[in-house]
C-alpha positions as CSV (number, residue, x, y, z in Angstrom):
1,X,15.3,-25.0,-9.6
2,X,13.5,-24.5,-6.0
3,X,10.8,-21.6,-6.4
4,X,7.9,-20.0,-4.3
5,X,5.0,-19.6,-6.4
6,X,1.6,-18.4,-5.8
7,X,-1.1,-17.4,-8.2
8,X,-4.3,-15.7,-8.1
9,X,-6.9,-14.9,-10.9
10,X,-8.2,-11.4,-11.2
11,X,-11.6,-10.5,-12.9
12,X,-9.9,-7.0,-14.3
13,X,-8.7,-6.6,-17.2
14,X,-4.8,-6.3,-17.1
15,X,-4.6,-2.6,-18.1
16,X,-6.4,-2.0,-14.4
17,X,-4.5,-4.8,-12.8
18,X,-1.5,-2.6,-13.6
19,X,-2.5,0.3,-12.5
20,X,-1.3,-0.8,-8.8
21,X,2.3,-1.6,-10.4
22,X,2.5,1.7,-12.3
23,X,3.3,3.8,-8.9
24,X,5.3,3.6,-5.6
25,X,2.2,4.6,-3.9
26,X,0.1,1.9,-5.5
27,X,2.9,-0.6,-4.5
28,X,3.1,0.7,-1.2
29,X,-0.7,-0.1,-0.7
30,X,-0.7,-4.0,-1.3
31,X,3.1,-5.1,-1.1
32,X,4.4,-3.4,2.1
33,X,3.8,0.3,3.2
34,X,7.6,1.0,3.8
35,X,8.7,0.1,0.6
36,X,10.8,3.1,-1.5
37,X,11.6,2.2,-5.3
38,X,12.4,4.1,-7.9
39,X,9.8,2.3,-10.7
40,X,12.2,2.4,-13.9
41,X,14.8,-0.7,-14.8
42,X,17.9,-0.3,-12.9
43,X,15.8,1.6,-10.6
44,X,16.7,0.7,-7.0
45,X,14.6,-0.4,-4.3
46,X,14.8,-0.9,-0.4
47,X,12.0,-2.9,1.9
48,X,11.7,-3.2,5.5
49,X,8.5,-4.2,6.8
50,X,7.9,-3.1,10.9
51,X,8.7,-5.5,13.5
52,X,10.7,-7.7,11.3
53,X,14.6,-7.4,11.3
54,X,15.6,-7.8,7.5
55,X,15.4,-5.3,5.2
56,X,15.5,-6.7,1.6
57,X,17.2,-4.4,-1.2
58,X,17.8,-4.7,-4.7
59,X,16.9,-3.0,-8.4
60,X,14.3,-3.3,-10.6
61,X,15.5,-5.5,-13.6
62,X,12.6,-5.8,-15.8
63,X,9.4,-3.2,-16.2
64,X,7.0,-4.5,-19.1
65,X,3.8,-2.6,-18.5
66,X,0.7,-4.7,-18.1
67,X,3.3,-7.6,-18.5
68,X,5.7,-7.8,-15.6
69,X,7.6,-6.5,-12.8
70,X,10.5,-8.7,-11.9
71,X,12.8,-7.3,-9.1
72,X,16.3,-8.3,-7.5
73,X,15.7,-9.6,-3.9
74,X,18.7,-9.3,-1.7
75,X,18.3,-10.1,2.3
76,X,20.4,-7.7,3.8
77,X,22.4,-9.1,6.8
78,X,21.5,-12.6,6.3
79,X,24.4,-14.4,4.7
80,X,23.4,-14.2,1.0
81,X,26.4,-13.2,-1.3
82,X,24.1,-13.1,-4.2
83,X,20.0,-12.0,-4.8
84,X,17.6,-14.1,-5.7
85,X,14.7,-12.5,-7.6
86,X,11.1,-11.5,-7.5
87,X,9.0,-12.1,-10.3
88,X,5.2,-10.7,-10.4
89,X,3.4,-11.4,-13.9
90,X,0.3,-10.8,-15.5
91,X,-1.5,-12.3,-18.0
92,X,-5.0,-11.6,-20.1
93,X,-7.3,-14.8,-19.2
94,X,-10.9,-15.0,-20.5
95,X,-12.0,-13.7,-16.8
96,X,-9.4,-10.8,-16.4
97,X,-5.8,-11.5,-15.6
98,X,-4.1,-14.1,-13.9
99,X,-1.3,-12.9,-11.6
100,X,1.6,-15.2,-10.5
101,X,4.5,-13.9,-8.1
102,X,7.5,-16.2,-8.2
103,X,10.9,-16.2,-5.9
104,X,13.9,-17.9,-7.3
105,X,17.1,-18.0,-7.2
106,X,17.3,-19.1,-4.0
107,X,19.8,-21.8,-4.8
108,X,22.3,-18.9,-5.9
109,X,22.2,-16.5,-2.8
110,X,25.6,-18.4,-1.1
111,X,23.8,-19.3,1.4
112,X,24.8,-23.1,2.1
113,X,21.2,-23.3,4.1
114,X,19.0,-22.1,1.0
115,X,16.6,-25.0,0.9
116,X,15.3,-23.7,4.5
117,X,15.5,-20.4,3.3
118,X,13.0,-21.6,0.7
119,X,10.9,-23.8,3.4
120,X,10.5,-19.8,5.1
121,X,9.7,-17.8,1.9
122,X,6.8,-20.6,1.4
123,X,5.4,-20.0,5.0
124,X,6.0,-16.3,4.4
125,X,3.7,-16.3,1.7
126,X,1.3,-18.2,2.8
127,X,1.1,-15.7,6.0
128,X,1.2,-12.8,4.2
129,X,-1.1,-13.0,1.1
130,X,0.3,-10.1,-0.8
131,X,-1.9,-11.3,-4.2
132,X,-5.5,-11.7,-2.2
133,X,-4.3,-7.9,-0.8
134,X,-3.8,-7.2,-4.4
135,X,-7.2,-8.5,-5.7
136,X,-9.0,-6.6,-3.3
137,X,-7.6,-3.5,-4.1
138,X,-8.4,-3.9,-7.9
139,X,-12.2,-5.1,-6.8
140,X,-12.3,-1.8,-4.8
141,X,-10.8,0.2,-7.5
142,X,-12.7,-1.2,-10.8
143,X,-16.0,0.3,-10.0
């Protein structure tokens, strides 16, 4: 099944790594600043970055701490019947944690264009970075 993946290594420990899960706030810092979630499963989230016309939506499905933070991921206004997921976890390495973000679903959104809609989510993260914003907040934090 088509995913975006990216993947960064950390040198922090996972219990700090987490600490800019654990909170709206600390979300808000590295994965957009307009983002409102209510941080508990079932919780429900909406995202709309400026200057860009789709909002994304959706509840949060899983919350293991130190472990993962997996979201549904529904493009409002964009032709998807169904979300397609976003998947951020950590895990202990020998230098600190290793943090992967994944998107997928993508095939199940009804969308019969989904593979370009996967062609854009890989451009988007490359443009956007949200992990290397993530890293350096935890190098500025971990002092």
């Amino acid at each position: 099944m088509p995913s975006v993946i990216r993947t960064i290594e950390i040198s922090s420990p996972p219990s700090v790594v987490w600490r800019w899960f654990a909170t709206p706030d600390a979300l808000r810092q590295w994965i957009a600043p307009h983002l409102e979630i209510d941080l508990k499963v079932g919780g429900a989230y909406r995202l709309r970055n400026e200057g860009q016309e789709v909002s994304v939506t959706g509840t949060v499905l899983e919350l293991v701490p130190e472990g993962s933070l997996v979201l549904s991921w529904f493009e409002e206004d964009s032709g998807w019947v169904h979300p397609a997921r976003l998947v951020f976890t950590l895990a202990p390495t020998e230098a600190g944690t290793r943090v992967t973000l994944s998107h997928d679903g993508f095939a199940g959104i009804g969308k019969s264009t989904w593979p370009g809609t996967v062609e854009a989510y890989e451009r988007g993260a490359d443009r956007h970075r949200i992990l290397e914003r993530l890293a350096r907040l935890v190098a500025g934090s971990d002092g």
